[in-house]
N, C-alpha and C positions, 0 to 999 in steps of 0.2 A: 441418472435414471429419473425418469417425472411419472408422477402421480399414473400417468395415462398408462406407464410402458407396465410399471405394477398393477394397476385394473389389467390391461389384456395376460398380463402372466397368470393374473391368478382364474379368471375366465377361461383361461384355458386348461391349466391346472382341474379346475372343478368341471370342465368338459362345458361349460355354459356358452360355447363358441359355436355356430351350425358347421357345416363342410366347408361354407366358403370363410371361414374366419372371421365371420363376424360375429357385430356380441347379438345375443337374443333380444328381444322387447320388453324385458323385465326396467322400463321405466324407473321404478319406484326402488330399487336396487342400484342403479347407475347413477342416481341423486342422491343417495346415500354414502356413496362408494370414498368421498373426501373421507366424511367423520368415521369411517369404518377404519381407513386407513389413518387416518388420524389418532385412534383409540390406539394402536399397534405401537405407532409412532412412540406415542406417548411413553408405553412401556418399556421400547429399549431404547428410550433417551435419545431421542433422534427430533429435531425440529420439526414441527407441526405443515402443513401444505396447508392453504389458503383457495383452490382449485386445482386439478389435477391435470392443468401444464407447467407446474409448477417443480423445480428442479429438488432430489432428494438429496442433500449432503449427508453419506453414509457410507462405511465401510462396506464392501461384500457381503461379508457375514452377514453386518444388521441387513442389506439389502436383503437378499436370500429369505433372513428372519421372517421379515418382513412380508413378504410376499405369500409367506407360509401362515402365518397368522391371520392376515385381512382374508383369506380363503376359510380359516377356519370360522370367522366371524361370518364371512358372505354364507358357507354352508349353514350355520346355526342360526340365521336370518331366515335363509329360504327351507329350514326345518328339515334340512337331510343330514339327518344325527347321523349316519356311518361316516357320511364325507367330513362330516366333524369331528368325531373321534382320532381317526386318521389324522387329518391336517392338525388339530391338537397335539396328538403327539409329536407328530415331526416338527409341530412351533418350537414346543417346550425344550427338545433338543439342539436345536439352529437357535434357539433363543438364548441359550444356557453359555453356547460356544461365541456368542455374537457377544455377550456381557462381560465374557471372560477377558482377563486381562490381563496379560503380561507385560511388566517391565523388567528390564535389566537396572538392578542395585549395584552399584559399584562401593569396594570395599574402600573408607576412606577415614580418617582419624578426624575425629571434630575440633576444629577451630575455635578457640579460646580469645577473648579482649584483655582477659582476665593478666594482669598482671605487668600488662606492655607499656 
């Protein structure tokens, strides 16, 4: 997934799309859209994009996270506190599940030099 295909999710997500799918004229938000996504990045430990054709190496989850976050930031940029709230919570939870981490410990007696 690249930078771009996360800008149009979350544009659409926050309804900032017209009928024919495109994004609105908000200039000044679509040049911002790297470091917005960037800041998210940043959070759940995901490598940073550079421009937004720019490929995302991340799990689902972080993607998803992801997507969910930079909308909560795009909403609190253009000052619509409900669609902030909203996409807040739903980060904090897709954020929580993306960090989470499971491995399998296998049960194994410790190796010793000691004595050989």
């Amino acid at each position: 997934m690249t930078g771009n295909d996360i800008l149009s999710r979350v544009l659409n997500l926050l309804g900032y799309l017209n009928s024919w799918n495109t994004r609105t004229d908000n200039e000044n938000l679509l040049k911002r859209a790297p470091d917005i996504i960037n800041q998210i990045c940043f959070d759940l430990k995901i490598p940073n994009i550079t421009k937004l054709s720019d490929e995302i190496e991340a799990t689902d989850k972080s993607l998803d996270a992801l997507c969910y976050g930079t909308a909560m930031i795009m909403a609190l940029v253009e000052g619509d506190g409900d669609k902030n709230k909203i996409f807040a919570d739903i980060y904090n939870a897709k954020r929580a599940a993306a960090l989470s981490c499971k491995d399998v410990i296998r049960d194994t007696l410790p190796k010793s030099d000691y004595g050989s």
